[in-house]
Backbone as JSON Lines, residues from 0, in Angstrom:
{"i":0,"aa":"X","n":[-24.61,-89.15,73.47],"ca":[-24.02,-88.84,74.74],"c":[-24.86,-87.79,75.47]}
{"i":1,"aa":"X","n":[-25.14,-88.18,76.54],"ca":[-26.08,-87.31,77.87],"c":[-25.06,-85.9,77.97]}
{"i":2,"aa":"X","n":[-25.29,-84.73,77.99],"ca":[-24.48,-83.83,78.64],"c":[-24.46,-83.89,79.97]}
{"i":3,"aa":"X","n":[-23.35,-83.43,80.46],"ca":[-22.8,-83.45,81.92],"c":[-23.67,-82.28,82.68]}
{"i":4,"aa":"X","n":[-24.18,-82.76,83.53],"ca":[-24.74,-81.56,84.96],"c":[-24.41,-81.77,85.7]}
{"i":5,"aa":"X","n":[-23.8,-80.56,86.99],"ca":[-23.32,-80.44,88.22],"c":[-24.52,-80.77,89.05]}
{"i":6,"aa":"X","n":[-24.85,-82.09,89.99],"ca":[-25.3,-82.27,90.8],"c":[-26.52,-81.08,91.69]}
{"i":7,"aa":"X","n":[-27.21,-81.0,92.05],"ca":[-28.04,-80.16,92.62],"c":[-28.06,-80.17,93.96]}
{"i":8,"aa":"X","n":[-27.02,-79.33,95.13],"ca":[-27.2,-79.44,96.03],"c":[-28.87,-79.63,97.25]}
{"i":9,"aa":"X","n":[-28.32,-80.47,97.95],"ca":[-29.18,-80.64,99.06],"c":[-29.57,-79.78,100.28]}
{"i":10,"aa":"X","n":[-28.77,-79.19,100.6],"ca":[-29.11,-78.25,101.21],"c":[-28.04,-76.98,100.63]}
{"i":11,"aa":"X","n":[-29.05,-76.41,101.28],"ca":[-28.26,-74.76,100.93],"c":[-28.12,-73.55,102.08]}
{"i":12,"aa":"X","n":[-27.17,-72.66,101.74],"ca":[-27.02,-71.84,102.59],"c":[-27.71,-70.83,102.99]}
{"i":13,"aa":"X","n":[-27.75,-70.0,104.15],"ca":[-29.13,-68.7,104.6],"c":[-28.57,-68.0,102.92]}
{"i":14,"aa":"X","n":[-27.58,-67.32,103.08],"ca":[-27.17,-66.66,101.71],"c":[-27.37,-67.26,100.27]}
{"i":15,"aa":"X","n":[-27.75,-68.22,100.25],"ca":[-28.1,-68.58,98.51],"c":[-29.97,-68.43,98.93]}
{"i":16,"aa":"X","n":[-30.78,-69.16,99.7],"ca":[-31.78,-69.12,100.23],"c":[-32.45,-67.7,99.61]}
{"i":17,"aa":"X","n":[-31.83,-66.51,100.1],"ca":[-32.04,-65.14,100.44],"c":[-31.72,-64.62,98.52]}
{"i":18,"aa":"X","n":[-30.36,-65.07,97.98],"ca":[-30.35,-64.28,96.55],"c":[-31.69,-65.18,95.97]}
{"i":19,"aa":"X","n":[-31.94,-66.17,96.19],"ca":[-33.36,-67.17,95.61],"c":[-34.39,-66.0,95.86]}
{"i":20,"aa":"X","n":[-35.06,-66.13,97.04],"ca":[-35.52,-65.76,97.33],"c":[-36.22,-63.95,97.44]}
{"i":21,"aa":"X","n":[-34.75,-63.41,96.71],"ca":[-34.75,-61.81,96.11],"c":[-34.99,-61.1,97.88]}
{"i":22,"aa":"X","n":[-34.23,-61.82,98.76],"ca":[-34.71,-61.15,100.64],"c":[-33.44,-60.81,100.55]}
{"i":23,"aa":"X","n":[-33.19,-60.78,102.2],"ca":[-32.27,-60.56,103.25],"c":[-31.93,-61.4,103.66]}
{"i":24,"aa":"X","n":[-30.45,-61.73,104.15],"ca":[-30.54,-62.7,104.45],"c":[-30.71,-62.84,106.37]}
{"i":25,"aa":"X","n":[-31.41,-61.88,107.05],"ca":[-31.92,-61.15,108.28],"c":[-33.05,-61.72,107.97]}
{"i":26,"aa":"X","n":[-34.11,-61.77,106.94],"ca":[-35.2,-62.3,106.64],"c":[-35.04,-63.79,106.73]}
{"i":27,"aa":"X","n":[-34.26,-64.09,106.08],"ca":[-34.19,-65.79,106.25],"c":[-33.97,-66.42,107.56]}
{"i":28,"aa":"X","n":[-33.3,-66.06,108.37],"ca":[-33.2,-66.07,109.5],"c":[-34.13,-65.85,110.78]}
{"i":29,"aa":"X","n":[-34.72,-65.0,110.1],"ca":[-36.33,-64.37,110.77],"c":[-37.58,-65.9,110.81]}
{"i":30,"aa":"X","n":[-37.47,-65.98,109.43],"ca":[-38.21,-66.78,108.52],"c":[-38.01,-68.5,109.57]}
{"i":31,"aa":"X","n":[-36.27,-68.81,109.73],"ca":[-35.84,-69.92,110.56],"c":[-37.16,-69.98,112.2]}
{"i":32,"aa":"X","n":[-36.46,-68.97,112.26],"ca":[-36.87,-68.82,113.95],"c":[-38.71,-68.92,114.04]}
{"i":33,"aa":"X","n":[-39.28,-68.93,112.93],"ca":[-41.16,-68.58,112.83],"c":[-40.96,-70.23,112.84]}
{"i":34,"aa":"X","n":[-40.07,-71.02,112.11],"ca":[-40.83,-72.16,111.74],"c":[-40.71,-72.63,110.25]}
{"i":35,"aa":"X","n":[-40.52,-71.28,109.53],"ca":[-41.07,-71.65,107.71],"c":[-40.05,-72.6,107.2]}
{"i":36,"aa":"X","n":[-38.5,-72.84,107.75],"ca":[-37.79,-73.73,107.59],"c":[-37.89,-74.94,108.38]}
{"i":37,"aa":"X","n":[-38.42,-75.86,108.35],"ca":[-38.41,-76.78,109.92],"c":[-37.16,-77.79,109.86]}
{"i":38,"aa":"X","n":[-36.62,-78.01,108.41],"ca":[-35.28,-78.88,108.35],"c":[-34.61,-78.13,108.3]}
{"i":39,"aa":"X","n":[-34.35,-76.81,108.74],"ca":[-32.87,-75.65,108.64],"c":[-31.91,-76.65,109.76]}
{"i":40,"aa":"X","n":[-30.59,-76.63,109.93],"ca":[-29.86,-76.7,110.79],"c":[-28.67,-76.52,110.9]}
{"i":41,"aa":"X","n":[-27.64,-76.69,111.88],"ca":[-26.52,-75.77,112.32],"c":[-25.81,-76.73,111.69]}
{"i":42,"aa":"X","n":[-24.38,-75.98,111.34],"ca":[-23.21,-76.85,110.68],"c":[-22.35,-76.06,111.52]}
{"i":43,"aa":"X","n":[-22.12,-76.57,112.76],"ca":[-20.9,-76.37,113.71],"c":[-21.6,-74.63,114.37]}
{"i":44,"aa":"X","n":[-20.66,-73.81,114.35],"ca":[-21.41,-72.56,115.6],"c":[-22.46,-71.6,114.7]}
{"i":45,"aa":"X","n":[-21.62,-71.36,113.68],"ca":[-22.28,-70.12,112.41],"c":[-22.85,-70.74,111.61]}
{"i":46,"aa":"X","n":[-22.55,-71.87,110.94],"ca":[-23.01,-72.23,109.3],"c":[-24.56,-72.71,109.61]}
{"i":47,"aa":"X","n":[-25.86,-72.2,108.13],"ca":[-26.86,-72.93,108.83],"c":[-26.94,-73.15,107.49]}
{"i":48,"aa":"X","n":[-27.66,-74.67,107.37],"ca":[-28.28,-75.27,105.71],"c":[-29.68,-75.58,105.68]}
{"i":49,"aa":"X","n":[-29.95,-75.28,104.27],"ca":[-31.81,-75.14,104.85],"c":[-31.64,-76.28,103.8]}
{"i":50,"aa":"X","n":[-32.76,-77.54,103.76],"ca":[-32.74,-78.14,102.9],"c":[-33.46,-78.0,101.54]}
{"i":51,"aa":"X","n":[-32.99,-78.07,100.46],"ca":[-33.84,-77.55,99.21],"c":[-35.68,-77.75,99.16]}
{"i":52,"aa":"X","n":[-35.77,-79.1,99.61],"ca":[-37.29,-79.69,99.87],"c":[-37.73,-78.4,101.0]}
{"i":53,"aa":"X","n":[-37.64,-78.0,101.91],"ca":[-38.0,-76.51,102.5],"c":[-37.9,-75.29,101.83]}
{"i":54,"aa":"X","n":[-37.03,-75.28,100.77],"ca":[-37.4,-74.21,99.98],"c":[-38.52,-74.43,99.38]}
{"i":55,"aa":"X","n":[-38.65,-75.15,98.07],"ca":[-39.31,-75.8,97.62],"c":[-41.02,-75.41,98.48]}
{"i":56,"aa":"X","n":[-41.08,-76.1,99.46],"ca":[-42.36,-76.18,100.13],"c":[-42.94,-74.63,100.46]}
{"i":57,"aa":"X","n":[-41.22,-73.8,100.85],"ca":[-41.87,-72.09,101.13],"c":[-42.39,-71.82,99.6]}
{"i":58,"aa":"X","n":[-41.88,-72.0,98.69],"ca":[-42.43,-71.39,97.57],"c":[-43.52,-71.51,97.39]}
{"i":59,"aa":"X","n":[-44.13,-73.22,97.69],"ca":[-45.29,-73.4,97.12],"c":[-46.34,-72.63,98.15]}
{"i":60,"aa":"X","n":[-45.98,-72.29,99.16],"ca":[-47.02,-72.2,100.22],"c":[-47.14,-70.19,99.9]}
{"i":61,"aa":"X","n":[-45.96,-69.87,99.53],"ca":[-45.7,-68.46,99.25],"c":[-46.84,-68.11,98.09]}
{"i":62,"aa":"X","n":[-46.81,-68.96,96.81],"ca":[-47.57,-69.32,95.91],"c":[-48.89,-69.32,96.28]}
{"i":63,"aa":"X","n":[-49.48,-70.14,96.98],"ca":[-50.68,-70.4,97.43],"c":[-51.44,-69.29,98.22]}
{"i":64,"aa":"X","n":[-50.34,-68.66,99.18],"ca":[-51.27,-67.43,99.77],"c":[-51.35,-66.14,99.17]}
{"i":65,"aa":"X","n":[-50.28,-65.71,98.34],"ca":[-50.3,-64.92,97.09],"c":[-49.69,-63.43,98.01]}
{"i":66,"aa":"X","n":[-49.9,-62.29,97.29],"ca":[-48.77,-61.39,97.61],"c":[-50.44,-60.96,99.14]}
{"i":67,"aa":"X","n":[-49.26,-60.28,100.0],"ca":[-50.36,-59.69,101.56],"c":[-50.83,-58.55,100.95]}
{"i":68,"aa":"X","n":[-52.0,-58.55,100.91],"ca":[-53.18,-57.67,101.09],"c":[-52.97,-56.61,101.94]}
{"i":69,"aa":"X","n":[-52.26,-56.38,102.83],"ca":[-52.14,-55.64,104.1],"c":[-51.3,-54.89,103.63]}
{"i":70,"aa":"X","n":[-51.57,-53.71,103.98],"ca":[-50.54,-52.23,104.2],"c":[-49.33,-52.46,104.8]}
{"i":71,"aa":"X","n":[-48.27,-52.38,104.91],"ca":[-47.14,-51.72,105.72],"c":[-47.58,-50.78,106.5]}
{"i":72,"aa":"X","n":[-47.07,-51.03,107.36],"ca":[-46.65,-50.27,109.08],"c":[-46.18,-48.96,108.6]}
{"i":73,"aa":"X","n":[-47.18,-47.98,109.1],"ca":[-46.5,-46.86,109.16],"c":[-45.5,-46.13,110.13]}
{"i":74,"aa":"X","n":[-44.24,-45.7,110.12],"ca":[-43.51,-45.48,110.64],"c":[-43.62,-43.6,111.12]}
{"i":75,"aa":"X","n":[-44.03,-42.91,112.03],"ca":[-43.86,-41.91,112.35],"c":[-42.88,-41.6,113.26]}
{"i":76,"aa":"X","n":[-43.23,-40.15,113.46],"ca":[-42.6,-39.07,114.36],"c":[-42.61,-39.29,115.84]}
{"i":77,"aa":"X","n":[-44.01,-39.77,116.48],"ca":[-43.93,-40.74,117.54],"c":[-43.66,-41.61,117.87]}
{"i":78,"aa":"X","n":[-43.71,-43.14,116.92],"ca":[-42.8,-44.6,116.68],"c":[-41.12,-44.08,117.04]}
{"i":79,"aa":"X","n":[-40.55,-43.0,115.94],"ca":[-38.87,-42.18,116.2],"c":[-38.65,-42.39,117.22]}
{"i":80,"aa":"X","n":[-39.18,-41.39,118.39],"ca":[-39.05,-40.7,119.28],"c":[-39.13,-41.42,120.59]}
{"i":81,"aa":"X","n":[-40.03,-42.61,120.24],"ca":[-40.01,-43.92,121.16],"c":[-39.02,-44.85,121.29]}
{"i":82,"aa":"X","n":[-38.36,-44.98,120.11],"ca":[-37.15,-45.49,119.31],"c":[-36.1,-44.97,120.14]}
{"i":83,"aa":"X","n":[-36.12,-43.9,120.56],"ca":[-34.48,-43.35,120.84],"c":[-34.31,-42.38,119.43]}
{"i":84,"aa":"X","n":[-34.9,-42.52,118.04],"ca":[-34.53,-41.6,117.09],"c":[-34.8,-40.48,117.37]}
{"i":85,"aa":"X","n":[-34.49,-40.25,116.23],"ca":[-34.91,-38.25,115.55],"c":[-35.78,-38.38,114.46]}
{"i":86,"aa":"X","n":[-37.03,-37.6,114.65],"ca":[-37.67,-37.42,113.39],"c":[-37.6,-36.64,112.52]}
């Protein structure tokens, strides 16, 4: 006898996407709007489903270009103050 497995959804939500993914789910959303999802879409006003095959493809492509080389943005006392903050 085969053991029983729960089906593997087809698409998935910004919020499962994002715990996958170890992000935000502000990032995933970010991520929608660049493009990196191109089958994401709306389920009525709020709900959005990205399809697993788009995960899938970010990984591999995530994979392929490897972690950024590039520094982070430094954030100062002048960036603040431009902001509306306090430094």
């Amino acid at each position: 006898m085969q053991p029983i497995t729960a089906p593997v959804p087809e698409h998935w939500s910004v919020q499962e996407v994002a715990a996958r993914l170890h992000v935000s789910e502000s990032t995933i959303r970010r991520r929608i709007a660049e493009g990196a999802f191109p089958g994401a879409f709306r389920v009525g006003r709020k709900l959005i489903r990205i399809p697993i095959t788009d995960l899938e493809a970010y990984r591999r492509r995530q994979r392929y270009l490897g972690p950024s080389t590039e520094a982070p943005p430094r954030w100062d006392a002048d960036d603040a103050h431009q902001a509306g903050g306090v430094a």
